[in-house]
Phi, psi and omega in degrees: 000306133021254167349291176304325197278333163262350131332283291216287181320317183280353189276297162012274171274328152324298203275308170312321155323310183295296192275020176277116190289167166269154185292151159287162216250171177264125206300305195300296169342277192309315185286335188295332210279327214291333154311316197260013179275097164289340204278118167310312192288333163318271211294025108310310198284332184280323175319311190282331176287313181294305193309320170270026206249308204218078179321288185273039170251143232282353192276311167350294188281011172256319190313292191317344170278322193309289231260355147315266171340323279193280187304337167258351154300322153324321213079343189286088206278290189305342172278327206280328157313319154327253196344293160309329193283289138023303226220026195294004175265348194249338178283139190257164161308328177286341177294315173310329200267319186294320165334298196297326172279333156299320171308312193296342189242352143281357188041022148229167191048074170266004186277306192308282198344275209302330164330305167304314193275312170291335185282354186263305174332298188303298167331295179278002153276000195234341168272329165287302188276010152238054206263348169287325188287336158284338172310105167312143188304346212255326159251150174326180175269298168339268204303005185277290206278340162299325193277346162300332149323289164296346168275355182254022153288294202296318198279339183276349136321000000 
């Protein structure tokens, strides 16, 4: 009985642990280590790890293009497509437009390409019609919406 009751204690705190949020990480720290992580499966496990420590931080959509990128530089079009999909709150229209152009200039799996490309199309059009809500504190609303303009130019080439 004993037994069963410090089982029973030790799950216990495992799972309170477990659900103990994490402290946020220091932004800068972390993007230094993350540059400098050559290891692919690393600069993930730090991605993933930051995303959950610092949800809204503004570094985010660049790690996740590094590591898009990284996998279509590779070819590995369906990890990098994955991937993004996974992480799809942290993905811009430019990440979709590049995946896709890399498919389209490799000729192959072009059904992901167009896939990639329309889903980058909604995006940067749901992103133009929200642009006070996506706006950075550091631009205008002018210098916002060209650029959103040119990133739903760019995916629709």
């Amino acid at each position: 009985m004993l037994k069963n009751i410090i089982s029973f204690l030790f799950l216990v705190a495992v799972f309170l642990v477990s659900c103990t949020p994490k402290e946020p990480q220091d932004e800068s720290a972390v993007l230094d280590d993350f540059r400098a992580e050559e290891n692919l499966e690393k600069k993930i496990e730090i991605f993933e790890n930051f995303s959950e420590t610092n949800p809204k931080s503004k570094y985010l959509q660049s790690m996740l293009s590094r590591i898009v990128r990284t996998f279509s530089k590779d070819k590995e079009f369906v990890k990098a497509a994955d991937y993004l999909k996974n992480n799809s709150e942290f993905a811009t229209s430019n990440m979709y437009n590049s995946i896709a152009w890399s498919i389209f200039e490799s000729k192959e799996n072009l059904e992901l390409g167009s896939g990639l490309a329309k889903a980058g199309t909604e995006l940067a059009r749901k992103e133009l019609a929200n642009i006070e809500e996506t706006k950075p504190d550091k631009a205008t609303i002018e210098e916002w919406e060209d650029s959103k303009k040119s990133s739903l130019a760019m995916i629709l080439d």
